[in-house]
DRENPA-3360 file (N, C-alpha, C; in nm, 2 decimals, always signed):
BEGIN
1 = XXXXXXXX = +9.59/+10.83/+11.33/+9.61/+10.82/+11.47/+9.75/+10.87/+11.52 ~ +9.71/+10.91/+11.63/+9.85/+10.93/+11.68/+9.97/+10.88/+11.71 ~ +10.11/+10.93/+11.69/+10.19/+10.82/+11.67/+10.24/+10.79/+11.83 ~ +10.26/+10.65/+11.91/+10.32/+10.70/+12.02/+10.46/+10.65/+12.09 ~ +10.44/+10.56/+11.98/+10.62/+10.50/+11.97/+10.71/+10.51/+11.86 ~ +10.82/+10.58/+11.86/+10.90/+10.58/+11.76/+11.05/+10.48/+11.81 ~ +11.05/+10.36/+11.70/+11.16/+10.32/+11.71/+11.29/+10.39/+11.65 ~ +11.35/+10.39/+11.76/+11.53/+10.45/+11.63/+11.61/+10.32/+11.60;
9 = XXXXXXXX = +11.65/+10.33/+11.50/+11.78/+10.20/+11.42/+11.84/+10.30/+11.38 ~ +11.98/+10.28/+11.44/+12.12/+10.34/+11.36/+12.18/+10.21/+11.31 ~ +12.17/+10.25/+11.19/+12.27/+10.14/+11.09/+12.41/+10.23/+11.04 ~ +12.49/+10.02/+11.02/+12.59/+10.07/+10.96/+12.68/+9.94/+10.89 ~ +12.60/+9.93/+10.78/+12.64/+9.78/+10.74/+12.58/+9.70/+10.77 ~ +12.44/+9.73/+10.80/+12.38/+9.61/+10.85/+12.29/+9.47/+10.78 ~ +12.31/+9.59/+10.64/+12.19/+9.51/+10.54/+12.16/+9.30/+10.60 ~ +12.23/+9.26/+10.62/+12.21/+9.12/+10.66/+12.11/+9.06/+10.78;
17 = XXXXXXXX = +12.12/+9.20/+10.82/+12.01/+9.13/+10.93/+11.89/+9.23/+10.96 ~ +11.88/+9.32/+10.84/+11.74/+9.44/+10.83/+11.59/+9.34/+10.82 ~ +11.61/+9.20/+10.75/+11.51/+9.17/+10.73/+11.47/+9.09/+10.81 ~ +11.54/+9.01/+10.90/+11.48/+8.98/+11.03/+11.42/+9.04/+11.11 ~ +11.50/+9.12/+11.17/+11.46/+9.28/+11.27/+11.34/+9.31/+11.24 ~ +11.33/+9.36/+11.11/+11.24/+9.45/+11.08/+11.09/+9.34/+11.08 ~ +11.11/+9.22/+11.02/+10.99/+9.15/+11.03/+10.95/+9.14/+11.18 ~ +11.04/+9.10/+11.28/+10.99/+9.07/+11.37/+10.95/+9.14/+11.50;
25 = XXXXXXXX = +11.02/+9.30/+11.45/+10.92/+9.45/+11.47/+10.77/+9.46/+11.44 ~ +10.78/+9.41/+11.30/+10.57/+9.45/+11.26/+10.56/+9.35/+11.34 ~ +10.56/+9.23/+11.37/+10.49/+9.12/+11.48/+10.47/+9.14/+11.59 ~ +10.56/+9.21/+11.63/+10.55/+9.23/+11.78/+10.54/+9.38/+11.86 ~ +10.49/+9.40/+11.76/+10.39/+9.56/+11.82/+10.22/+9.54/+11.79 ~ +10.20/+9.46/+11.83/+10.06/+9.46/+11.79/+9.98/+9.57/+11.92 ~ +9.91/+9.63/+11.86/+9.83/+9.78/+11.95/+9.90/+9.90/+12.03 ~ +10.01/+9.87/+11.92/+10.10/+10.00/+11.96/+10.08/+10.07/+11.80;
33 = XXXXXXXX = +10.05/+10.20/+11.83/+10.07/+10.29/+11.68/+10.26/+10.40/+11.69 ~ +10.28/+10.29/+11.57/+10.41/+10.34/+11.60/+10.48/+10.39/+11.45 ~ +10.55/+10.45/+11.44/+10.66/+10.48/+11.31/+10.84/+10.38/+11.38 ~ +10.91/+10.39/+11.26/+11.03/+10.36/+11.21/+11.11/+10.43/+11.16 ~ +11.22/+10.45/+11.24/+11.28/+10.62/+11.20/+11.43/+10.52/+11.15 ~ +11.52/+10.44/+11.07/+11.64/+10.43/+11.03/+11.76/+10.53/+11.02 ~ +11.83/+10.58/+11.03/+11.99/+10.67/+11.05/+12.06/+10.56/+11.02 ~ +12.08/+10.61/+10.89/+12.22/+10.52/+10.79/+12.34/+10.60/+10.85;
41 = XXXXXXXX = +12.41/+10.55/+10.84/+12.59/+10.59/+10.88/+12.66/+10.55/+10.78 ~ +12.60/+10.62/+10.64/+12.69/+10.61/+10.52/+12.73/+10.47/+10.48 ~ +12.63/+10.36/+10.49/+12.66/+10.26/+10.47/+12.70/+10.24/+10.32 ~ +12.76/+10.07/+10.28/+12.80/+10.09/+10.18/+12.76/+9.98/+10.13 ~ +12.69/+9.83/+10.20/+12.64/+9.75/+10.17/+12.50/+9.73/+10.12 ~ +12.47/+9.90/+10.01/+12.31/+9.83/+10.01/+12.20/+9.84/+10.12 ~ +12.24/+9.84/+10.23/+12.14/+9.89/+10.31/+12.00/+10.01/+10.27 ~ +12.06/+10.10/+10.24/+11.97/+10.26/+10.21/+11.85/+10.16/+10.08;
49 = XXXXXXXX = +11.93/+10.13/+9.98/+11.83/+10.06/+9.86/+11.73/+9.94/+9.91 ~ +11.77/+9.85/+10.01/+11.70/+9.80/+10.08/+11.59/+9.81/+10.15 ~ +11.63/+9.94/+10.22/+11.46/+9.97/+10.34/+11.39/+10.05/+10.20 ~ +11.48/+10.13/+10.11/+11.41/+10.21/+10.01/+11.27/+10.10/+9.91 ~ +11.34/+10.00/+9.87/+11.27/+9.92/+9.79/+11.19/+9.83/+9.89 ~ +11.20/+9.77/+10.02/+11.14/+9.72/+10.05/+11.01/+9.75/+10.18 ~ +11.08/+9.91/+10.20/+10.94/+9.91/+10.34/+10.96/+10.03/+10.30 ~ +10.87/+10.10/+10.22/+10.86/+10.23/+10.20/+10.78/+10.33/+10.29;
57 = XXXXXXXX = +10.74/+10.26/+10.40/+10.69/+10.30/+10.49/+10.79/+10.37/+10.61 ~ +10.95/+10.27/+10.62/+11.02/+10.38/+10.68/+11.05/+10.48/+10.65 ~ +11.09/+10.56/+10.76/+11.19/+10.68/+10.72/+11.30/+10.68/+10.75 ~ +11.38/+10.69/+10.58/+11.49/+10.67/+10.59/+11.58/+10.77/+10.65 ~ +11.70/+10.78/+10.74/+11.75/+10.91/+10.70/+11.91/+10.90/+10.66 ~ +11.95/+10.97/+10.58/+12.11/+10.94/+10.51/+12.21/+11.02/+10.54 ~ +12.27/+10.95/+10.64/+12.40/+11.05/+10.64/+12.52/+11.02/+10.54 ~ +12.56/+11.19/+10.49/+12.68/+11.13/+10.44/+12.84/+11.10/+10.49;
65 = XXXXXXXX = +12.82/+11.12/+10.62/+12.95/+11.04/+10.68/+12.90/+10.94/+10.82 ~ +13.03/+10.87/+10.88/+12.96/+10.79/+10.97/+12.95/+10.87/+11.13 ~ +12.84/+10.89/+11.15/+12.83/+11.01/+11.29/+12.86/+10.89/+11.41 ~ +12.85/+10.77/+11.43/+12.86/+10.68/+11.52/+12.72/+10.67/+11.59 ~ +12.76/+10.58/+11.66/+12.64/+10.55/+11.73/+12.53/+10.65/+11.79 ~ +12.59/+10.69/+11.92/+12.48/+10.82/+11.99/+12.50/+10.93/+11.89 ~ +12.54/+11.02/+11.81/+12.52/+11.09/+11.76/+12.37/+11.07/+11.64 ~ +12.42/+10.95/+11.59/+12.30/+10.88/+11.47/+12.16/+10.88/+11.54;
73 = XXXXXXXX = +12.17/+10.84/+11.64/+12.04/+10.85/+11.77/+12.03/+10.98/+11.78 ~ +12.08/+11.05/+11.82/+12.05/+11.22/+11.81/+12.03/+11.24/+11.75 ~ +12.02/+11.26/+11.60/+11.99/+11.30/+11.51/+11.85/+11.27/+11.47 ~ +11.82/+11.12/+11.49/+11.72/+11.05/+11.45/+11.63/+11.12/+11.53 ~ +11.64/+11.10/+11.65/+11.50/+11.14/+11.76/+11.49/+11.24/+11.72 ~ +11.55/+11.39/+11.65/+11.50/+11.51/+11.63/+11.38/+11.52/+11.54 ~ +11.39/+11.41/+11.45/+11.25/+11.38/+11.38/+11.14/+11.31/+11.42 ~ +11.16/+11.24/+11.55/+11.07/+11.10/+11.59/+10.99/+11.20/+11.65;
81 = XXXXXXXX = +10.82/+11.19/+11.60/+10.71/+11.19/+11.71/+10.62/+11.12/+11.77 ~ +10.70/+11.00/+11.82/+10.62/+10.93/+11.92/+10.66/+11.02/+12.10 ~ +10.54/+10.98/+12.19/+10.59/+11.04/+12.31/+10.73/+10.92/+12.36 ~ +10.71/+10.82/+12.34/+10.80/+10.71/+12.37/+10.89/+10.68/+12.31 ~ +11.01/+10.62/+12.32/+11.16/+10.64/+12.18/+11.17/+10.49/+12.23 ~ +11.19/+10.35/+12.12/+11.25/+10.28/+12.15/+11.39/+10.25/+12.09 ~ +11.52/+10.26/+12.14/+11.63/+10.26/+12.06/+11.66/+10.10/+12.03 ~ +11.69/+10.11/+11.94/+11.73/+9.93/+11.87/+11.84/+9.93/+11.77;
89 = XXXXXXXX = +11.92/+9.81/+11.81/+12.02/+9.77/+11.72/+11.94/+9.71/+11.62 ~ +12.02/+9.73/+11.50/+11.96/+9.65/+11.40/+12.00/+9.49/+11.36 ~ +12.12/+9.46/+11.46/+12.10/+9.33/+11.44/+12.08/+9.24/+11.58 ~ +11.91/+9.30/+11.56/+11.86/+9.22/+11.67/+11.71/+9.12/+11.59 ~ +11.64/+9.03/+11.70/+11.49/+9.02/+11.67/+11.45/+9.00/+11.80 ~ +11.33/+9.06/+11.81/+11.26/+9.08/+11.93/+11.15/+8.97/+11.90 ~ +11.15/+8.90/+12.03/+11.09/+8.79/+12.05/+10.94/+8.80/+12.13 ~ +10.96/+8.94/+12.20/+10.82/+8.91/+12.31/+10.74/+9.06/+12.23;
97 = XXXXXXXX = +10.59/+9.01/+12.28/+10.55/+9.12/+12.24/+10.60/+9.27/+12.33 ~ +10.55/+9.39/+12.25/+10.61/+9.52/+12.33/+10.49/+9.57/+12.41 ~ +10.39/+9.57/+12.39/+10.31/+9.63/+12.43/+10.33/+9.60/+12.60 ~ +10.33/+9.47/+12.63/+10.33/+9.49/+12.81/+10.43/+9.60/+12.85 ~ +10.55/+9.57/+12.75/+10.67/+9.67/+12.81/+10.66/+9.74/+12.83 ~ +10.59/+9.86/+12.75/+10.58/+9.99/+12.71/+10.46/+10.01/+12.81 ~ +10.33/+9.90/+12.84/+10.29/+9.91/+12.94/+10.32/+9.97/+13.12 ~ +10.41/+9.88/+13.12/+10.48/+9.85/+13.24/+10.58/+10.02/+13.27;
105 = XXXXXXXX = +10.66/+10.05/+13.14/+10.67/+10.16/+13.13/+10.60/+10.26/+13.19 ~ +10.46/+10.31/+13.12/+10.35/+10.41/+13.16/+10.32/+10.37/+13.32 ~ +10.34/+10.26/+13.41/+10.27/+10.27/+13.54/+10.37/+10.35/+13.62 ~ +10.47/+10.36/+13.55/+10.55/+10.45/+13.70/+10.62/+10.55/+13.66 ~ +10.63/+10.69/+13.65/+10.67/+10.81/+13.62/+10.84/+10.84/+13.64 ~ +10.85/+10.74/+13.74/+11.00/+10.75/+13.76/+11.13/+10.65/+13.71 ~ +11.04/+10.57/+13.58/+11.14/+10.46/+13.53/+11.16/+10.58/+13.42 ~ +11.34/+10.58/+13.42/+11.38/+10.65/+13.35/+11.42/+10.62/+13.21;
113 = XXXXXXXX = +11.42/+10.44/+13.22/+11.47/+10.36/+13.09/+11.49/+10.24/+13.12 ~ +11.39/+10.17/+13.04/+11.41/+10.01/+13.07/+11.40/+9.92/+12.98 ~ +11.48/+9.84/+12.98/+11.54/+9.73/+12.91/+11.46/+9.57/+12.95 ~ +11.52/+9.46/+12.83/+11.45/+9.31/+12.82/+11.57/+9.24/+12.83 ~ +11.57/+9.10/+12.85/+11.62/+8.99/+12.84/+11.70/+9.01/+12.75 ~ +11.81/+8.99/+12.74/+11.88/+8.94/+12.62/+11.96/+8.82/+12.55 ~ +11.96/+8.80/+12.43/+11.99/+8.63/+12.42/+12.09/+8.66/+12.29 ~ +12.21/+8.57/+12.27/+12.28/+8.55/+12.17/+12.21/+8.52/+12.05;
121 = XXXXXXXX = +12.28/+8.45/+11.95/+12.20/+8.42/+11.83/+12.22/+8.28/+11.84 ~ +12.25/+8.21/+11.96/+12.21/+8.09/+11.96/+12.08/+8.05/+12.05 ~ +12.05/+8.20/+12.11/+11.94/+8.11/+12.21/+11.96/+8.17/+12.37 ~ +12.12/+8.19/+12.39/+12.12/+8.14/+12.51/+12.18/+8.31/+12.57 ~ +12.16/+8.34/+12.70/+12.15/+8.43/+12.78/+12.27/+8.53/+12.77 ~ +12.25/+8.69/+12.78/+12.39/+8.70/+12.80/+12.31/+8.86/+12.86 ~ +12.41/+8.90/+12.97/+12.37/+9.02/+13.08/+12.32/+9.15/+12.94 ~ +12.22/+9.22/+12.99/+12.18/+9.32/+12.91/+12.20/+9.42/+12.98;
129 = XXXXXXXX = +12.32/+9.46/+13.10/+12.32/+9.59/+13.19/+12.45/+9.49/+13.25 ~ +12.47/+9.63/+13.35/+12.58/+9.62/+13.46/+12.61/+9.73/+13.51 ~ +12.71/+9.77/+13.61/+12.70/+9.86/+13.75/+12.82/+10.00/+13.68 ~ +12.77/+10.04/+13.74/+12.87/+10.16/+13.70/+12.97/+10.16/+13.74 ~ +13.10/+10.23/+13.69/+13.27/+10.18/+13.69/+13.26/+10.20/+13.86 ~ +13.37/+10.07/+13.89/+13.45/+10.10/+14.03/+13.57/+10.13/+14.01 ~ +13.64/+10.14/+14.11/+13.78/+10.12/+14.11/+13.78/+9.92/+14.07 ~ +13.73/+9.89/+14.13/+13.76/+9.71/+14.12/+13.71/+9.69/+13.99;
137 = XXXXXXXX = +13.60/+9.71/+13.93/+13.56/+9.63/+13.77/+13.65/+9.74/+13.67 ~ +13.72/+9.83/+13.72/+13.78/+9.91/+13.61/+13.92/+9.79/+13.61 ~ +13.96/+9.79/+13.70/+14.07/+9.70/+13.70/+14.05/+9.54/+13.62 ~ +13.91/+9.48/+13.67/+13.89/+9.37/+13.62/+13.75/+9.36/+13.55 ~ +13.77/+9.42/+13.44/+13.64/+9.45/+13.37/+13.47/+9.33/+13.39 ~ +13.53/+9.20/+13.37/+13.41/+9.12/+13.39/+13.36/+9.17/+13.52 ~ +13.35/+9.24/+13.60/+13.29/+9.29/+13.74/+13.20/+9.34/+13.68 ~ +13.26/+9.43/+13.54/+13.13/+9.52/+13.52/+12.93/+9.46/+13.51;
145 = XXXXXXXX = +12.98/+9.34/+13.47/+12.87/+9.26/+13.40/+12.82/+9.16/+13.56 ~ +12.92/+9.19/+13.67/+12.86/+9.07/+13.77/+12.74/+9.16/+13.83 ~ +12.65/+9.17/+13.85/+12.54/+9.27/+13.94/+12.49/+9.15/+14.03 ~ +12.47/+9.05/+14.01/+12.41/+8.96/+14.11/+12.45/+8.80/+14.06 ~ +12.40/+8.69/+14.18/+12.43/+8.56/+14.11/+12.33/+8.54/+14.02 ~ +12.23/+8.59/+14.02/+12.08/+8.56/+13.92/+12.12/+8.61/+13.78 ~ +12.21/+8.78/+13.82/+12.27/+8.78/+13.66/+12.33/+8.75/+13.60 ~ +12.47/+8.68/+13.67/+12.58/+8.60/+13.62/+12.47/+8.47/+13.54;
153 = XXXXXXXX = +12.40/+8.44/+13.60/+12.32/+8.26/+13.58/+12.24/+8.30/+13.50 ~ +12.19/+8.38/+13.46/+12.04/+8.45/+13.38/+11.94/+8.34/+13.45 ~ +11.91/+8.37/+13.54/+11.83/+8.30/+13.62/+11.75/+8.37/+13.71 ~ +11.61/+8.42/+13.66/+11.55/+8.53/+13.80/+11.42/+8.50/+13.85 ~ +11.43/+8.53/+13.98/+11.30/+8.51/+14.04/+11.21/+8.66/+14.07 ~ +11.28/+8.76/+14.00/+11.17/+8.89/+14.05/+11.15/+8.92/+13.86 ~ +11.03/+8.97/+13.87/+10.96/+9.00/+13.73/+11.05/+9.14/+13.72 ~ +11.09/+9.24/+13.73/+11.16/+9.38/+13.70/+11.24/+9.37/+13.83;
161 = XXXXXXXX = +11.35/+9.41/+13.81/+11.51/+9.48/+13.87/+11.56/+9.61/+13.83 ~ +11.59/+9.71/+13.93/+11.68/+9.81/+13.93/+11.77/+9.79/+13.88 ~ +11.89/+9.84/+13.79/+12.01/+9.84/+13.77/+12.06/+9.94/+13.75 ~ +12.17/+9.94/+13.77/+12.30/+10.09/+13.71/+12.27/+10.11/+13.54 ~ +12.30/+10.06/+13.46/+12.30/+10.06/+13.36/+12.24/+9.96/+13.25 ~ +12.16/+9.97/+13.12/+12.14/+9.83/+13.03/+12.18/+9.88/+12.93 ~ +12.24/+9.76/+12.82/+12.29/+9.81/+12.68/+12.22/+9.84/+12.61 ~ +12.26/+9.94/+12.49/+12.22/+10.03/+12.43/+12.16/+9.93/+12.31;
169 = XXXXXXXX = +12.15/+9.78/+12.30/+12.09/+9.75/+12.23/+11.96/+9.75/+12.18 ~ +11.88/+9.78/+12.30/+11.74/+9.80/+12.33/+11.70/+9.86/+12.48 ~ +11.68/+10.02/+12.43/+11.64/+10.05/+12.50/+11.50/+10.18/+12.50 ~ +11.39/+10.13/+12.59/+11.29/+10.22/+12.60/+11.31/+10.31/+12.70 ~ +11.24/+10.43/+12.68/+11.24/+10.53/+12.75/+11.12/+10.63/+12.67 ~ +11.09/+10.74/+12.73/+10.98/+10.84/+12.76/+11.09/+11.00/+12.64 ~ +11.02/+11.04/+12.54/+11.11/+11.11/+12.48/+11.19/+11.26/+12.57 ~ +11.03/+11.24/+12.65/+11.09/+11.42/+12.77/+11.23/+11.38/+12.80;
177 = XXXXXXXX = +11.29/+11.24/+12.89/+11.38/+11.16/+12.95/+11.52/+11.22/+12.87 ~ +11.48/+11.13/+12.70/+11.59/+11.16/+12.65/+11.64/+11.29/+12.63 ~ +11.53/+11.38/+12.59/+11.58/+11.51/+12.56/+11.62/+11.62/+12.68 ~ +11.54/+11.58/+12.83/+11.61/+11.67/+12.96/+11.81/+11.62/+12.99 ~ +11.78/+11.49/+12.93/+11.99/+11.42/+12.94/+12.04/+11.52/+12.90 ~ +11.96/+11.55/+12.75/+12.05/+11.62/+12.64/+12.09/+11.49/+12.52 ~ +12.01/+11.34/+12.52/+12.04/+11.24/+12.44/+12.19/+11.17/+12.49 ~ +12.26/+11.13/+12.39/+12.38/+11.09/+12.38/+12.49/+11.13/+12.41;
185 = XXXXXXXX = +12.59/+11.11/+12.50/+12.71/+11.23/+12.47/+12.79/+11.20/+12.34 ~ +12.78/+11.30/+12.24/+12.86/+11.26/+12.10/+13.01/+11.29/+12.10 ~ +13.10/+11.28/+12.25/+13.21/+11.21/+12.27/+13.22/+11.05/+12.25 ~ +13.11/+11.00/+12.24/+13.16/+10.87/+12.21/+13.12/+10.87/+12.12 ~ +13.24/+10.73/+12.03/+13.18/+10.72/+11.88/+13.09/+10.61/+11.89 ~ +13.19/+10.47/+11.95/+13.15/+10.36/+11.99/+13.16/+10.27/+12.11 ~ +13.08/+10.24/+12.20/+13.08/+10.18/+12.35/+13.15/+10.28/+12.46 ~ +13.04/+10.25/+12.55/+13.03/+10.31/+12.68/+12.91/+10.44/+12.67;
193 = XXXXXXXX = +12.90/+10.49/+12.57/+12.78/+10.57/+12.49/+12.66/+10.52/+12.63 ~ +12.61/+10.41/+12.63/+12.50/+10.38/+12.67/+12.52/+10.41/+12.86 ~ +12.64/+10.37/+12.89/+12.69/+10.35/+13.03/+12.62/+10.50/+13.06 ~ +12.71/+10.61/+12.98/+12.67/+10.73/+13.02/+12.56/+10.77/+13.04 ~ +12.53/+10.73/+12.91/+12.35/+10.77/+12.91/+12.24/+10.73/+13.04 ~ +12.29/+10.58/+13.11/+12.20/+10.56/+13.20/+12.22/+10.65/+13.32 ~ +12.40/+10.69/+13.32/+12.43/+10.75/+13.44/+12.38/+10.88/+13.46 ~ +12.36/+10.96/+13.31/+12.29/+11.09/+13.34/+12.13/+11.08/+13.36;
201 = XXXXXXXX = +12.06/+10.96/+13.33/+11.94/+10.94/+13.38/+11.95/+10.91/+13.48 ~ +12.04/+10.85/+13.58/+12.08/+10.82/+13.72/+12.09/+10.95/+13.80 ~ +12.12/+11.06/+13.77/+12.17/+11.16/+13.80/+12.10/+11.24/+13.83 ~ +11.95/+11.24/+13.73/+11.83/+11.34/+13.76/+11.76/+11.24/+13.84 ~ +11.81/+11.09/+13.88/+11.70/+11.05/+14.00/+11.61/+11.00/+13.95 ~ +11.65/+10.96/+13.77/+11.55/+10.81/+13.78/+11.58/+10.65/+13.77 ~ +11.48/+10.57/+13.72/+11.55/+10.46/+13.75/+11.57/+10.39/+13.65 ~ +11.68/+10.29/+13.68/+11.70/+10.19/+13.51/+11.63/+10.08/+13.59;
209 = XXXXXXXX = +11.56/+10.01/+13.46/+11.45/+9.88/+13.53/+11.50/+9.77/+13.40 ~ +11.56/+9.69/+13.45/+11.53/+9.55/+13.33/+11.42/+9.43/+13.39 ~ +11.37/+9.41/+13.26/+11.25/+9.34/+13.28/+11.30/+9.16/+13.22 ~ +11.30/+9.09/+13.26/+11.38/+8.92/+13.25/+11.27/+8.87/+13.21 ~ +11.15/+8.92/+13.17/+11.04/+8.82/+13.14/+11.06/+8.85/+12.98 ~ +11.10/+8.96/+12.91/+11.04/+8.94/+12.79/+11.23/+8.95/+12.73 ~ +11.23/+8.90/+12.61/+11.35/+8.87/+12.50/+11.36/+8.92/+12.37 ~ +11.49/+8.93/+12.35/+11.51/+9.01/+12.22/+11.64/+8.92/+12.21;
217 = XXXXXXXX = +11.71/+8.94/+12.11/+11.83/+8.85/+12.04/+11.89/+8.96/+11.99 ~ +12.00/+8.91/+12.05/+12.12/+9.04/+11.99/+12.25/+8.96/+11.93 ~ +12.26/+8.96/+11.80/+12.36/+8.93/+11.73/+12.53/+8.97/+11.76 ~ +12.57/+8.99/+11.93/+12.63/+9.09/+11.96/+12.80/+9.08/+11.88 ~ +12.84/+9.19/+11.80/+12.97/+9.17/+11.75/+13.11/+9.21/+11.84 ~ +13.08/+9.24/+12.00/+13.21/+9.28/+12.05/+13.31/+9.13/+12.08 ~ +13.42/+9.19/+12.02/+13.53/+9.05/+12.07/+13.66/+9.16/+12.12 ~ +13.74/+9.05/+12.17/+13.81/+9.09/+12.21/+13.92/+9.20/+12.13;
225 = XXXXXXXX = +13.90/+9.19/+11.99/+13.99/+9.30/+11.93/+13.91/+9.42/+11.99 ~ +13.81/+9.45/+11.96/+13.74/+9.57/+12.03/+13.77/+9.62/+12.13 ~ +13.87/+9.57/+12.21/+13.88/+9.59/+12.37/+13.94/+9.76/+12.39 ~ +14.05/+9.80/+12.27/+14.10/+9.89/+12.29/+13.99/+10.02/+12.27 ~ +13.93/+10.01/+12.18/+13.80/+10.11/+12.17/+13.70/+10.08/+12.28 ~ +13.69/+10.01/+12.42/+13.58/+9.99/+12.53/+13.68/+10.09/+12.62 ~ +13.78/+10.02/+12.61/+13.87/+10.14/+12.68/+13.88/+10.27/+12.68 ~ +13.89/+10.30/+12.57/+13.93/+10.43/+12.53/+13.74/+10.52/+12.57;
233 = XXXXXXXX = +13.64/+10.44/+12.59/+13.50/+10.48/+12.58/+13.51/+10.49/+12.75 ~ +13.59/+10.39/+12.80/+13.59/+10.38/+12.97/+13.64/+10.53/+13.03 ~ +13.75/+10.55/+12.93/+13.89/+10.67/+12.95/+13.77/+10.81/+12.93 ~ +13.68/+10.81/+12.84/+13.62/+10.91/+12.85/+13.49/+10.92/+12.96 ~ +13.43/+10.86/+12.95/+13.34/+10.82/+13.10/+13.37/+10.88/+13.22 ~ +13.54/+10.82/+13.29/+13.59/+10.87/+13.40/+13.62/+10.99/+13.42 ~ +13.67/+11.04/+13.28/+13.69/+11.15/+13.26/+13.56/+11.27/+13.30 ~ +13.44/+11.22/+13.27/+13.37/+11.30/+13.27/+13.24/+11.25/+13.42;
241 = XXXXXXXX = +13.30/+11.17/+13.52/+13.19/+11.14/+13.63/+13.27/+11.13/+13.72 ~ +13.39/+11.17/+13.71/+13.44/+11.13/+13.87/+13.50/+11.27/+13.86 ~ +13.57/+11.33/+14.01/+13.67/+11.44/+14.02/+13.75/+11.38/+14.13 ~ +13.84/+11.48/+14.18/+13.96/+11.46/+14.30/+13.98/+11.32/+14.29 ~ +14.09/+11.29/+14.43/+14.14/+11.18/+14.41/+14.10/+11.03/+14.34 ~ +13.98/+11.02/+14.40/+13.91/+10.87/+14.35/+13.96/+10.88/+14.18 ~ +13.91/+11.02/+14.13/+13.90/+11.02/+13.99/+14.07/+10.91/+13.91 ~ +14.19/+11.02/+13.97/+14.27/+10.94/+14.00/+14.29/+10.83/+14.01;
249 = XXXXXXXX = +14.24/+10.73/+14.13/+14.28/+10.59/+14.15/+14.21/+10.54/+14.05 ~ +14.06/+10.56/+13.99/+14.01/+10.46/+13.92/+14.05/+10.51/+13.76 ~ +14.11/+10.60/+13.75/+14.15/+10.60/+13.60/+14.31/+10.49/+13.58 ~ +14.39/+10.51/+13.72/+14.54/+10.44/+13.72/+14.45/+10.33/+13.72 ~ +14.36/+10.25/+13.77/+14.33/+10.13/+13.75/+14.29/+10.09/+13.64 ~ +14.23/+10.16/+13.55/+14.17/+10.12/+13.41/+14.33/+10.14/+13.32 ~ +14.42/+10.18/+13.38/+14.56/+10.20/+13.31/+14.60/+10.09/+13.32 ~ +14.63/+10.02/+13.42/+14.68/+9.90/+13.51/+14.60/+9.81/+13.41;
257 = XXXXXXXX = +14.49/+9.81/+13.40/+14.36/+9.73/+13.29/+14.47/+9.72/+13.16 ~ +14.47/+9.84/+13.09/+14.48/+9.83/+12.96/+14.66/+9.76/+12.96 ~ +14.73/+9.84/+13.03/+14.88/+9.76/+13.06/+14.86/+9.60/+13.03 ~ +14.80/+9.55/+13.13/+14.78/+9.39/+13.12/+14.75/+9.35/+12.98 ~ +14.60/+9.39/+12.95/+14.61/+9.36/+12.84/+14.66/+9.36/+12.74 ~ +14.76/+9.46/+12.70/+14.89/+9.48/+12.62/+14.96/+9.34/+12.64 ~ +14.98/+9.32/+12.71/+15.09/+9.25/+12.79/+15.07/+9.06/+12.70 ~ +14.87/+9.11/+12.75/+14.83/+8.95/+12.72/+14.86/+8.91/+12.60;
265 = XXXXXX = +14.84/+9.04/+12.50/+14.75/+9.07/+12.38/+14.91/+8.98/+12.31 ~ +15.02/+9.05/+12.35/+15.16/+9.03/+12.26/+15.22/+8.90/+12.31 ~ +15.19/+8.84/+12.46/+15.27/+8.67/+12.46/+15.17/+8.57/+12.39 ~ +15.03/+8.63/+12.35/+14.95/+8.56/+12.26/+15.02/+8.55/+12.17 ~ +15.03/+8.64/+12.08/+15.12/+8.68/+11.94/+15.25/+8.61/+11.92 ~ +15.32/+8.65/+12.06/+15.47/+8.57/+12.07/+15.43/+8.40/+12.06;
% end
């Protein structure tokens, strides 16, 4: 049969949570004919020997250095032939079935990429999207993540929402989609990758849709050490979607950003 979904996993160290994922991938595609495309990033934990010995059904692919996130996705999808690309973290487990999604997907021509619920690994809610940089959420980043009080609360009363952007944890889309962007921009190694991505699908005038009925679990590892690499992903973003003055004020404001947090980072320390 024909294939019509191809999931991508970029790994990188993930071995610990491959066998979750992956189990709760075969459960929850039931009447979807789909392949598993993996992009190692030179891991070193055992991972490659893992999918090797235990699902010989994927396909593995091995790089020998680490290409980073959207690059590993680019690479991947050059092999995937499903018409459909679902991108996935690997340390996730999807809870709902896919088929409505992918469903829901096919009724409208102009969802450009849509995303699910997302939940910690304890259960409990945490935003899967947010708005594209201002001058105000560049300054004070949790803006990025306010889009409504329903988002702040994970609390919703409409079955699908528009948004600016969803995280690159999980996300579906139509393969024409990814490939008219051009995929990933492989200026980024790690975060903000996804921001862009939605905004060049924003660009050609389609839509990002999150769907709050269905759930996945994302193990998510950003803390605050990370902050300086969100930045540096912000620094190139601006770089590449704003011009003339604004460009200006909202870059001094993500400067003004990163200042502070210097500031916080060292009377912590002190």
């Amino acid at each position: 049969m024909k294939i019509e979904l191809s999931i991508i996993i970029v790994n990188y160290n993930g071995l610990k949570y491959f066998k979750n994922c992956l189990n709760s991938l075969f459960e929850k595609l039931n009447g979807i004919v789909y392949e598993i495309i993996i992009f190692d990033n030179h891991s070193t934990d055992n991972s490659c020997e893992f999918i090797e010995n235990n699902y010989p059904q994927i396909q593995l692919i091995k790089s020998k250095e680490n290409l980073g996130f959207g690059k590993g996705n680019n690479e991947a999808v050059k092999q995937a032939k499903g018409e459909y690309l679902l991108l996935l973290n690997n340390d996730t487990i999807v809870l709902s079935q896919l088929l409505p999604v992918l469903n829901f997907l096919k009724t409208d021509e102009k969802i450009g990429v849509l995303g699910i619920n997302m939940l910690n690994g304890d259960g409990n809610y945490l935003p899967a999207g947010g708005n594209f940089p201002t001058i105000s959420n560049m300054f004070q980043m949790k803006k990025l993540l306010e889009i409504s009080d329903e988002f702040k609360a994970g609390t919703f009363s409409k079955s699908a929402y528009e948004i600016d952007w969803l995280g690159g944890s999980f996300l579906l889309l139509r393969k024409k989609i990814y490939n008219r962007i051009g995929g990933f921009d492989e200026d980024y190694f790690l975060y903000v990758e996804d921001v862009d991505f939605c905004k060049k699908i924003a660009n050609i005038g389609f839509k990002r849709i999150f769907l709050p009925e269905y759930d996945y679990i994302h193990f998510v590892g950003f803390t605050k050490a990370k902050n300086p690499m969100l930045i540096k992903g912000y620094e190139i973003y601006l770089s590449k979607h704003y011009r003339g003055i604004y460009k200006l004020i909202i870059i001094s404001a993500l400067k003004l950003n990163k200042i502070i947090k210097k500031i916080k980072t060292k009377i912590l320390k002190d």
